[in-house]
Legacy VTK file of the C-alpha trace (Angstrom):
# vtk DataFile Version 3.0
C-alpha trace
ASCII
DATASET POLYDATA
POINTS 119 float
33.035 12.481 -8.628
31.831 10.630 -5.667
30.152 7.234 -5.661
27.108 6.815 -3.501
26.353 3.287 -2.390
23.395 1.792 -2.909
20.665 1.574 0.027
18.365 -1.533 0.037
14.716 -0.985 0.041
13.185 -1.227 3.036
11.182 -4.419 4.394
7.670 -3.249 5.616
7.178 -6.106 8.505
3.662 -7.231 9.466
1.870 -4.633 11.098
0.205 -7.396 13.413
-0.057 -11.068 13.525
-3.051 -13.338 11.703
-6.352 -11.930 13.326
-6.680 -15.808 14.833
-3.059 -16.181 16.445
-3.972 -13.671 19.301
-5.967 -10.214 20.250
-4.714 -7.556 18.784
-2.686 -5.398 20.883
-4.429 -1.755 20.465
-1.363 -0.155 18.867
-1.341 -3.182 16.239
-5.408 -2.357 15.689
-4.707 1.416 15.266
-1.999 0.295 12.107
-4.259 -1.922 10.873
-7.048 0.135 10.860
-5.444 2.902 9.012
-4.832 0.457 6.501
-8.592 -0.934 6.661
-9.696 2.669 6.163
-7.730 3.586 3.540
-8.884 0.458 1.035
-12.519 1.000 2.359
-13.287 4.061 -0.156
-13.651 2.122 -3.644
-12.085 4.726 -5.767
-9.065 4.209 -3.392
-9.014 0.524 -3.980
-9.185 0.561 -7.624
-6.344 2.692 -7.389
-4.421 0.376 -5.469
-5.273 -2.382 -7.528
-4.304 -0.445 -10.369
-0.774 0.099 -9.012
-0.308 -3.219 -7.567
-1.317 -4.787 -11.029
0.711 -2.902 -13.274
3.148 -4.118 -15.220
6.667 -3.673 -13.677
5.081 -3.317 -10.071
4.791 0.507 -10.329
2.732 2.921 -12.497
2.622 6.442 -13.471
-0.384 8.693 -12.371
-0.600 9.402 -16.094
-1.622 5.854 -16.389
-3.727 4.912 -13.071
-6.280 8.286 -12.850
-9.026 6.671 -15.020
-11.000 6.133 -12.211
-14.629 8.206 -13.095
-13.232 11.294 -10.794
-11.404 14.499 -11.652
-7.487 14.438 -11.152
-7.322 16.830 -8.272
-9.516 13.876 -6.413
-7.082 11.239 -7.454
-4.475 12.805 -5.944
-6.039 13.285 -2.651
-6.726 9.203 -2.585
-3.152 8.512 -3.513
-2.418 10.925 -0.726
-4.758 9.054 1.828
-3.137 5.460 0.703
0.460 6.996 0.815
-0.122 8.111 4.557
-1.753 4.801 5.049
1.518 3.114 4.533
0.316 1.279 1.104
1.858 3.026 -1.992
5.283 4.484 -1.930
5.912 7.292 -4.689
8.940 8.685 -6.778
8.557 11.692 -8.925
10.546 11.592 -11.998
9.834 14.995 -13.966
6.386 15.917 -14.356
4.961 12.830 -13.476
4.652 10.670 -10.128
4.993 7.151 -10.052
3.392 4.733 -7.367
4.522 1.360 -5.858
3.165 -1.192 -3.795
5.958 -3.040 -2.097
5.730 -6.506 -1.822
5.928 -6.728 1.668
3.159 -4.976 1.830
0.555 -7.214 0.173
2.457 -9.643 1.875
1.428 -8.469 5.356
-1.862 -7.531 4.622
-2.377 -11.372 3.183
-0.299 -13.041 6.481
-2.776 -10.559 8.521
-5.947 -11.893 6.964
-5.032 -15.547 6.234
-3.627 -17.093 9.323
-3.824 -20.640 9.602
-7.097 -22.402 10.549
-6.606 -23.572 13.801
-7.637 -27.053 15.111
-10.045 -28.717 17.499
LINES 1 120
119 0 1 2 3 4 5 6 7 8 9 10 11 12 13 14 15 16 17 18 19 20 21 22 23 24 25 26 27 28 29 30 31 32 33 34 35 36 37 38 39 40 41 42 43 44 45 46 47 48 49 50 51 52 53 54 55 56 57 58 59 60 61 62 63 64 65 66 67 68 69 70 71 72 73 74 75 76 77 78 79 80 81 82 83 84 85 86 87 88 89 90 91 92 93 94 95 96 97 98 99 100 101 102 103 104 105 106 107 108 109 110 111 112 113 114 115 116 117 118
């Protein structure tokens, strides 16, 4: 039997810094963009809510496709907010569960929130 060491997550860093330290660079616009776009459909944010709510920071798709569309259309969203960068998935048997990494939310919030600057 061989024992496989254990890899630590990875740490998502900020795509870009707060929108009032500096222009973005175009590059840094394009990431956050895809990001943008991807929460801008409101089935695709209540999905993403959904995940990042639920208890134990992940949830099954059994448990997150209430969301007033068929199932074949929630799986295209989680698609969309995978590619985006925003949900990381693990299939375990028949079912697929979905994360939102910390760092993640954490970036997004550094990107909005900045620090008010002075006069």
């Amino acid at each position: 039997m061989k024992v496989l060491p254990l890899l630590e997550p990875d740490v998502v860093a900020a795509c870009c810094p707060p929108l009032n330290e500096r222009p973005m660079s175009a590059e840094e616009a394009e990431v956050a963009a895809k990001m943008f776009k991807a929460l801008g459909d409101p089935v695709r944010l209540r999905l993403f809510s959904a995940v990042a709510s639920h208890e134990g920071g992940e949830a099954c798709v059994c448990d997150i496709s209430d969301v007033g569309v068929s199932q074949p259309t929630v799986s295209h969203h989680l698609k969309k907010l995978k590619e985006a960068g925003l949900l990381s998935s693990e299939r375990r048997g028949t079912w697929v569960y979905y994360r939102v990494e910390p760092s993640v939310l954490a970036a997004m919030g550094a990107l909005l929130a900045g620090t008010p600057k002075t006069a």
